[in-house]
C-alpha positions as CSV (number, residue, x, y, z in Angstrom):
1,X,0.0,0.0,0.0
2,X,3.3,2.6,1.0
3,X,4.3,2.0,-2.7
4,X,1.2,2.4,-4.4
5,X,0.7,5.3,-2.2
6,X,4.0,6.7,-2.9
7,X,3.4,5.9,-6.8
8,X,0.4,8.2,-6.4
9,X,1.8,11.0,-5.2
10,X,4.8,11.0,-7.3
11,X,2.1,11.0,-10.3
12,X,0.4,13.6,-8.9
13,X,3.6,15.9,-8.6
14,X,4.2,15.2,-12.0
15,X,1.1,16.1,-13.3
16,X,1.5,19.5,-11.4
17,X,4.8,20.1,-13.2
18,X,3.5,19.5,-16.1
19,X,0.4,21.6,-15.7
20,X,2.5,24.9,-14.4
21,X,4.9,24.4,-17.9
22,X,1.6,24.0,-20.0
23,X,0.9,27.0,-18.2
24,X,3.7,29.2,-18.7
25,X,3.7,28.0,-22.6
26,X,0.6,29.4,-22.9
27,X,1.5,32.4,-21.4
28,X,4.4,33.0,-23.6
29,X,2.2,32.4,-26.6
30,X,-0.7,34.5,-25.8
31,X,2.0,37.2,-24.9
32,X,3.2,36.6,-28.0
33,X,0.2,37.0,-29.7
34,X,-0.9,40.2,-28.7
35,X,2.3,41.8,-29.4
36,X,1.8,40.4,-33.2
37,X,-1.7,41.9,-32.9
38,X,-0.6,45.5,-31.7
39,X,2.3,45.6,-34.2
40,X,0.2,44.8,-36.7
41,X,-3.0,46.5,-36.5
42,X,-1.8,49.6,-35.1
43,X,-0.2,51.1,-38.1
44,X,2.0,53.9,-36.0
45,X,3.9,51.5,-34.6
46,X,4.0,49.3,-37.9
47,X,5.6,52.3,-39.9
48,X,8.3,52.7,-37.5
49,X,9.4,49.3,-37.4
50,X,9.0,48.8,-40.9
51,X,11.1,52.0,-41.1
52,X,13.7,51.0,-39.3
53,X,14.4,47.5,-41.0
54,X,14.4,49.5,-44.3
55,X,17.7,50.8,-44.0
56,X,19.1,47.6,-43.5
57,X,16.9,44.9,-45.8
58,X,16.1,47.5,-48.6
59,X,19.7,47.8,-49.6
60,X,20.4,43.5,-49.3
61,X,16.5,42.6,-51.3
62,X,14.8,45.8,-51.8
63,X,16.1,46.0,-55.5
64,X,14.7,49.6,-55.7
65,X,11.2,48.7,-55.7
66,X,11.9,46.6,-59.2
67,X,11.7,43.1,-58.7
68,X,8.8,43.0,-55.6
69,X,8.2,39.3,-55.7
70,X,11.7,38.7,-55.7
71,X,12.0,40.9,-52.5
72,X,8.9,38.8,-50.8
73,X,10.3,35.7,-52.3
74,X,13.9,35.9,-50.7
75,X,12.2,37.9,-47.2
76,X,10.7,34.4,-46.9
77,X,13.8,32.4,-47.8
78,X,15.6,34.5,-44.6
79,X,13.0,33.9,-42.0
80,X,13.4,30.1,-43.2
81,X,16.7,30.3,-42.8
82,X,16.4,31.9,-39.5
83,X,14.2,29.6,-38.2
84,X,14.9,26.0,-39.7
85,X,18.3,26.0,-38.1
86,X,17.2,26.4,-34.6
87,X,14.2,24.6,-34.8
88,X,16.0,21.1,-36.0
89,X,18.6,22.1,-32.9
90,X,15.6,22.9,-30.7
91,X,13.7,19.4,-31.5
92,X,14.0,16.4,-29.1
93,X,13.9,14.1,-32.7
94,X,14.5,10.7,-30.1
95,X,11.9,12.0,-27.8
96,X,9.5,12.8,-30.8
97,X,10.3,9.5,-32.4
98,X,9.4,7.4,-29.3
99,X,6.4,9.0,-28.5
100,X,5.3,8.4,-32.3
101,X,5.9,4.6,-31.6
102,X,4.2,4.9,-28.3
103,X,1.0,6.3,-29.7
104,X,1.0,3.4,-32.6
105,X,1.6,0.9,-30.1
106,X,-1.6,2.4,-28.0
107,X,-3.5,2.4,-30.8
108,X,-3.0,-1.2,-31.6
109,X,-3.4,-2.7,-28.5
110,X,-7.0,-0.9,-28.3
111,X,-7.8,-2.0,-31.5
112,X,-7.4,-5.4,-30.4
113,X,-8.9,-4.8,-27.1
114,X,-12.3,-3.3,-28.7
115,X,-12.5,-6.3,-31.2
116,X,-12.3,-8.9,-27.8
117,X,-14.3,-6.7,-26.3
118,X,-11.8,-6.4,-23.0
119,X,-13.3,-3.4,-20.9
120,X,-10.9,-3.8,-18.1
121,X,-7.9,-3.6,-20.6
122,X,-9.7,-1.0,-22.6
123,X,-9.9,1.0,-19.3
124,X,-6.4,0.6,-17.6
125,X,-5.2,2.0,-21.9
126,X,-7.5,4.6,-21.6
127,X,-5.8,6.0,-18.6
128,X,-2.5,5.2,-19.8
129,X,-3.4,6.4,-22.7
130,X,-4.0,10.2,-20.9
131,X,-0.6,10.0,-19.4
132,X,1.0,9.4,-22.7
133,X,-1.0,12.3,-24.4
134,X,0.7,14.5,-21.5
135,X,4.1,13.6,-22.3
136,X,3.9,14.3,-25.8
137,X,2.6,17.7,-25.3
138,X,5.6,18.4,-22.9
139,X,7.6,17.1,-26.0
140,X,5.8,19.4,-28.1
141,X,6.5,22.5,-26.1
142,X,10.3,21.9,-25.3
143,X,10.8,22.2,-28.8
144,X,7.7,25.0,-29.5
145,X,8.5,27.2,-26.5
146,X,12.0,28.4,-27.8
147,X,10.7,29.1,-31.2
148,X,8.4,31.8,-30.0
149,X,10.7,34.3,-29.9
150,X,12.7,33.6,-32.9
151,X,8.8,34.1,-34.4
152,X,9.6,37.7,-33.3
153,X,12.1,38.0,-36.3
154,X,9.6,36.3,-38.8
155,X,6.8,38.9,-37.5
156,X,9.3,42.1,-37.6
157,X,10.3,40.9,-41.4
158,X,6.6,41.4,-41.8
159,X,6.2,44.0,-40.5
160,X,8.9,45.3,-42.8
161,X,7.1,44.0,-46.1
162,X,4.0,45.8,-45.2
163,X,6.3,48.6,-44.9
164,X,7.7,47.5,-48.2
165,X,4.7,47.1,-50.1
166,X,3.0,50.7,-49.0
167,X,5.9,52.7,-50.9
168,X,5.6,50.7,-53.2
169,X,4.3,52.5,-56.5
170,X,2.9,49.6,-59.0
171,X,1.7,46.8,-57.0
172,X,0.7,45.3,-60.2
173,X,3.3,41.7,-61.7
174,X,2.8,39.0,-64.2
175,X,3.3,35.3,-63.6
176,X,3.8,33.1,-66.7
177,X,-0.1,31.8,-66.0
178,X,-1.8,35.4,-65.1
179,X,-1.3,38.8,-65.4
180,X,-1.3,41.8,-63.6
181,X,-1.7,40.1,-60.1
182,X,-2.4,42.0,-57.4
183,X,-0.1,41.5,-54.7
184,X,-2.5,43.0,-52.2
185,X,-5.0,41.1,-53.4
186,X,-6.4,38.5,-51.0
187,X,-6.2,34.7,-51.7
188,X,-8.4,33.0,-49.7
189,X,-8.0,34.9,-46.1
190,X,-4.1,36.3,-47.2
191,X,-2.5,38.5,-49.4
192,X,-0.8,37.5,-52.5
193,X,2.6,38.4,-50.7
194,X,1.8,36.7,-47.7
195,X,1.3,33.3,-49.5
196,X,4.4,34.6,-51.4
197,X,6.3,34.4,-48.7
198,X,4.6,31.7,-46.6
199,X,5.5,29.4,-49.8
200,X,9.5,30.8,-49.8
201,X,9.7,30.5,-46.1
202,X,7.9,26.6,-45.4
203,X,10.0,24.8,-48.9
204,X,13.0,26.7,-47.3
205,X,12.4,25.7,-44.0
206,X,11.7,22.4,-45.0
207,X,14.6,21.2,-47.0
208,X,17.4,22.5,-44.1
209,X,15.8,20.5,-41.5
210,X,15.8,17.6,-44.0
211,X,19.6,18.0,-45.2
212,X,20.8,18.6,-41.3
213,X,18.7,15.8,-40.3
214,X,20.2,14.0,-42.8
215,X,23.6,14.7,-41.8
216,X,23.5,14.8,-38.3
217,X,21.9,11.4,-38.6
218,X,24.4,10.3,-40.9
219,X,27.0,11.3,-38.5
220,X,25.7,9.9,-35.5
221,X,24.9,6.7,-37.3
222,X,28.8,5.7,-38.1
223,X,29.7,7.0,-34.5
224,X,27.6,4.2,-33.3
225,X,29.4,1.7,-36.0
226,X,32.4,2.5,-34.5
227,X,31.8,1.5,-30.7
228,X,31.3,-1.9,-29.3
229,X,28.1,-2.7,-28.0
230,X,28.8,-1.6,-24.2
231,X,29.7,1.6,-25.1
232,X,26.8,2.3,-27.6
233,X,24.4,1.3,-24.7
234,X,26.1,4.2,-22.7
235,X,25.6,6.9,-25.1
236,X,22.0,8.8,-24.5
């Protein structure tokens, strides 16, 4: 009874831990949020940022105002850059992988618990099943929670094209499948640019996790090929 009890009570701490990080995650994000909402919307504010990062990004992709999707295009590229490198650092990918075999393994054994029709065993996964769900959010928000504020830089290079895009004279460019495109014009809830950019920044974003992941993994793969078996057990 001491054990379970003990058992208990160390669950219970856990889950209180956990609850006061969900906690301050959400925190940081809603914070977060309303700072991209007041930057944003209140235009004051948005000029002078926008004005400031124009004396250093016009000169590197501001082409004087000629090439504007090319501007948008490589804005996006950077904020991929930016934020690909340290995500990939930022991600627990052992973490993420077990919990991805965890939650295959769950739902397997409940599929073959509904089909015999096992109630207690459908229970006792139900409940494991909730402590599980907890762990992979924590996973979640180690690697999410240092990423909010490198989403400052992707918000102030924003900031910066709206800047970009106000001054600029002839919003007006032809694509090889339409002509005189808008790039204010909205596409489904966004501006042209937006998507523009959203495009540049997620295939950018993309491929350097995908080649560091690739390497790193390569790496770490003939590290282990080197050791004996006692040591590779050692390494975490």
């Amino acid at each position: 009874m001491t054990e379970i009890k003990d058992q208990n009570m160390d669950k219970m701490e856990r889950q209180k831990e956990m609850q006061k990080k969900m906690l301050k995650f959400q925190g940081m994000y809603f914070l977060m949020f309303i700072f991209s909402l007041v930057v944003i919307y209140i235009t004051p504010i948005r000029d002078a940022i926008g004005g400031v990062f124009q004396f250093a990004l016009f000169p590197l992709i501001g082409f004087n105002y000629n090439f504007p999707v090319l501007t948008i295009a490589l804005s996006g590229i950077l904020t991929g850059i930016v934020s690909g490198i340290p995500r990939y650092f930022f991600t627990d990918w052992l973490k993420i992988g077990k919990a991805q075999n965890r939650s295959q393994a769950f739902r397997k054994a409940q599929n073959a618990a509904f089909k015999a029709n096992d109630r207690d065993k459908i229970n006792k996964l139900r409940k494991l099943q909730q402590e599980s769900m907890m762990d992979q959010q924590m996973v979640q928000m180690s690697s999410t929670a240092p990423l909010i504020i490198l989403s400052m830089f992707t918000l102030l290079i924003f900031v910066w094209l709206y800047f970009f895009l106000a001054h600029l004279t002839f919003p007006y460019v032809s694509f090889p499948w339409a002509t005189n495109v808008d790039l204010n014009a909205v596409v489904g809830f966004f501006p042209s640019w937006i998507v523009i950019s959203f495009i540049s920044n997620m295939v950018v974003g993309y491929m350097i996790t995908m080649v560091i992941k690739y390497v790193d993994f390569s790496y770490q793969l003939r590290k282990y090929e080197g050791m004996n078996p006692s040591e590779a057990m050692t390494v975490k």
